[in-house]
C-alpha positions in Angstrom: 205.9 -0.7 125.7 207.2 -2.9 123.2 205.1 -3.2 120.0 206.8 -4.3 116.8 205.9 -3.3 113.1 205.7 -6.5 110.6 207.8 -5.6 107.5 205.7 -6.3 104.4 207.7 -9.6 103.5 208.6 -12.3 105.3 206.5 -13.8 108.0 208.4 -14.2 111.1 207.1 -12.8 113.9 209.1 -11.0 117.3 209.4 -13.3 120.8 205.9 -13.5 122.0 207.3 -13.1 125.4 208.0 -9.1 124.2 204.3 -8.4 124.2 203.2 -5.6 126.3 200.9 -6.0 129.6 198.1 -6.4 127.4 199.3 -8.7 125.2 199.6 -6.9 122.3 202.6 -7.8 120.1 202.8 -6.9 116.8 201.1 -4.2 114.2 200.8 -4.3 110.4 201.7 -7.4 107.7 198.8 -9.2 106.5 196.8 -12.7 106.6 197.9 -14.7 104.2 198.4 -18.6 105.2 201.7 -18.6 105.7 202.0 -15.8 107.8 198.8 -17.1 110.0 200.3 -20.3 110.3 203.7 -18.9 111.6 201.5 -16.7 113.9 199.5 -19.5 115.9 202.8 -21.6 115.9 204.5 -18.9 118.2 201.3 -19.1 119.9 200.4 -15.6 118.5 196.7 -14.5 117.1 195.5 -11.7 115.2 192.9 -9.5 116.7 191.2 -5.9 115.8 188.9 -3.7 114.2 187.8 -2.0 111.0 189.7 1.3 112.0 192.6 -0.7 113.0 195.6 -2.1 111.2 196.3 -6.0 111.6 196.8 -6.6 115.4 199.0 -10.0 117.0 198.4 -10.6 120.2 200.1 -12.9 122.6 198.2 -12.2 126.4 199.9 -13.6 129.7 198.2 -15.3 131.1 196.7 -17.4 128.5 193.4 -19.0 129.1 193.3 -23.0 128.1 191.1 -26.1 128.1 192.9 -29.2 129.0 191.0 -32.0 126.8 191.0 -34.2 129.8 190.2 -31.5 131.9 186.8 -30.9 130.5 183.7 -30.6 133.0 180.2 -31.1 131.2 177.7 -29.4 133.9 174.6 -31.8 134.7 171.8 -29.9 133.0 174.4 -29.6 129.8 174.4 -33.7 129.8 170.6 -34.0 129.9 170.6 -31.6 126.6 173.5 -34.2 125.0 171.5 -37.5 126.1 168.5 -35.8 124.9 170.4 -35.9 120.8 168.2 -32.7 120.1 170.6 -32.0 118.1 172.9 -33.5 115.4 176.7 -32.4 115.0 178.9 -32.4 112.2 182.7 -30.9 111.4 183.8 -29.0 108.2 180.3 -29.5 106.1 179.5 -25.4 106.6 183.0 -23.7 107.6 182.0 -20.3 105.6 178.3 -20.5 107.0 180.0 -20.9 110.6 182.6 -17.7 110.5 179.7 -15.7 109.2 177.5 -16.6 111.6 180.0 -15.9 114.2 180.8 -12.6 112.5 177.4 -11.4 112.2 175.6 -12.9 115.8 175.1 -10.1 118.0 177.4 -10.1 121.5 176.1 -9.0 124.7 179.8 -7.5 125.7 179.9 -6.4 122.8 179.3 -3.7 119.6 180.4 -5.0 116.0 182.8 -7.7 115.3 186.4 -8.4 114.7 185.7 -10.9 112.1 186.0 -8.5 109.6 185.5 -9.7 105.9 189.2 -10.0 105.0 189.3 -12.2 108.3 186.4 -14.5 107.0 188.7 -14.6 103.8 191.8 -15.6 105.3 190.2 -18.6 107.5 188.3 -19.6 104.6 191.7 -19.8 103.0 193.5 -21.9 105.6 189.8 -24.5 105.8 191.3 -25.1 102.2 194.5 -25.9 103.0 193.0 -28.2 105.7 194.1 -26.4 108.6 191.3 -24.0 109.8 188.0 -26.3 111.0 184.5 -26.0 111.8 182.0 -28.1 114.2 178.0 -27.6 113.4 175.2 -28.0 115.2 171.7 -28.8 113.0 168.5 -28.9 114.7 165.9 -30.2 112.0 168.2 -29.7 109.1 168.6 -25.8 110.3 172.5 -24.9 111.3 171.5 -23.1 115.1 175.2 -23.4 116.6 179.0 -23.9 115.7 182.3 -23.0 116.3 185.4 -22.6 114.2 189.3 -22.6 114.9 192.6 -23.4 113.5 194.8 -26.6 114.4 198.3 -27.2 114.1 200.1 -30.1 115.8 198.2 -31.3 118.5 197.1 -27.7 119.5 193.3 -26.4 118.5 193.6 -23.0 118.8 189.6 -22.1 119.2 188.5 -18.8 117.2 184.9 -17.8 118.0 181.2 -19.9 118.4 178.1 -18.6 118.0 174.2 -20.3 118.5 170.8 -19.7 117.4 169.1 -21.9 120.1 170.2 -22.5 124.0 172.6 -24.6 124.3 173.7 -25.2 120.2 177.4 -23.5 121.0 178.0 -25.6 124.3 177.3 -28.7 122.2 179.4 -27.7 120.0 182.3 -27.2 122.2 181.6 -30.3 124.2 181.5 -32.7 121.0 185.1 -30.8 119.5 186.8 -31.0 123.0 186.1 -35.0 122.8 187.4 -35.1 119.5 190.2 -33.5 120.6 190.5 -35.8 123.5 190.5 -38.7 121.4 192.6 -37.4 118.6 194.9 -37.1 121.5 195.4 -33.1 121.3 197.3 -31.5 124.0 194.9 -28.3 124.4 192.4 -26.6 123.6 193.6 -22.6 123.2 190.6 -20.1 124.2 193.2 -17.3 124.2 191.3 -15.3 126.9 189.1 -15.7 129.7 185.5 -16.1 129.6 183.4 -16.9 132.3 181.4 -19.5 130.3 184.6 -21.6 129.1 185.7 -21.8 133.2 183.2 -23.4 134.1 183.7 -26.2 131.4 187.3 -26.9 132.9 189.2 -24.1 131.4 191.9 -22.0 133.4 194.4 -19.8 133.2 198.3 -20.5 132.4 201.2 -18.0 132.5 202.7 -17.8 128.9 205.7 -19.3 129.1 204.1 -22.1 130.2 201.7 -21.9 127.6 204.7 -21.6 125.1 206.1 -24.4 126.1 203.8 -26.7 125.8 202.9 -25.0 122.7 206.6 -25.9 121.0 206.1 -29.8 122.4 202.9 -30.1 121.0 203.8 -28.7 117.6 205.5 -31.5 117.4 202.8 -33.8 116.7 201.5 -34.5 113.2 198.9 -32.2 112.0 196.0 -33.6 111.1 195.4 -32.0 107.8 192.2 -31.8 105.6 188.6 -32.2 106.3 188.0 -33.4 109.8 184.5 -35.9 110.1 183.4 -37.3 113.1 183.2 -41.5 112.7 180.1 -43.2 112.5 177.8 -43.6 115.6 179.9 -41.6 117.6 179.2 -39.8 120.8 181.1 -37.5 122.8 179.4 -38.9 126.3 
């Protein structure tokens, strides 16, 4: 098994190809910006739990959404044309991660978005890099999502909703902002039922890597993210 302690300085991580069958990498160093940037960059996420140290994962395969790829299922279109709702990006980012942190999980008990975790996102929304996408229904935030973009890469964190349907609008309207921003993928890291059946599949890691390294090469788009005026993702 190879798993690799992160020396307290320096931020370079081991090939993520090194991971062990379940994808786990790395163990130790912290979340500071720099070190979370270099992470997602070798396509590698941190992941664990209070009575854990810092975990990196890197899982083969790795589970993406093609932008272009992206199915909307019929009765998901109705709720768009319907404009229940109203979307936004980047006006909540700390109400969104604790949201996610704090909404309860059928497949699961607790949650990994520990409060040094909320901290470190929070950190990188600053520097422009970590983003949000609300969903407001009568003024009242019932869905999001949150993630981290580098390049043209959107490397999706975790969602959560307070009414049906709040979190897929969410993920439709960022994928189409993605799409037209011209992003390469949308990184869901591992499977989920739900995200299949809105185009998303799985890729073995090398091949996730390397379009990883030829997406990185596009500009970042840094700062606060806003969707234009009279927009719509349909």
């Amino acid at each position: 098994m190879n798993v690799f302690w992160l020396p307290e300085k320096g931020v370079d991580f081991p090939n993520p190809e090194l991971a062990d069958a379940e994808g786990l990498l790395a163990i130790g160093g912290d979340l500071c910006v720099e070190r979370l940037i270099s992470a997602y960059a070798c396509g590698i996420f941190p992941w664990y739990n209070e009575d854990s140290p810092i975990l990196w994962w890197s899982p083969d395969p790795r589970f993406v959404l093609y932008p272009e790829s992206l199915h909307i299922p019929k009765s998901l279109r109705r709720v768009l044309n319907a404009r229940r709702f109203t979307v936004t990006m980047d006006t909540a980012f700390d109400t969104v991660i604790r949201r996610c942190a704090t909404s309860p999980r059928p497949d699961q008990c607790g949650t990994w978005i520990l409060p040094e975790m909320i901290k470190a996102y929070c950190e990188l929304h600053q520097h422009g890099l970590a983003h949000s996408v609300e969903v407001w229904l009568e003024n009242r935030l019932v869905g999001g999502m949150y993630g981290v973009s580098l390049g043209g890469v959107f490397f999706g964190e975790s969602m959560f909703y307070q009414e049906p349907n709040a979190s897929k609008v969410a993920l439709v309207w960022l994928v189409r902002m993605l799409q037209a921003g011209g992003f390469a993928m949308l990184d869901c890291q591992q499977v989920t039922h739900n995200l299949r059946r809105f185009g998303g599949q799985e890729v073995r890691r090398s091949t996730f890597l390397e379009q990883l390294k030829k997406a990185l090469h596009t500009p970042t788009v840094q700062g606060l993210w806003t969707i234009p005026e009279g927009y719509f993702p349909l």
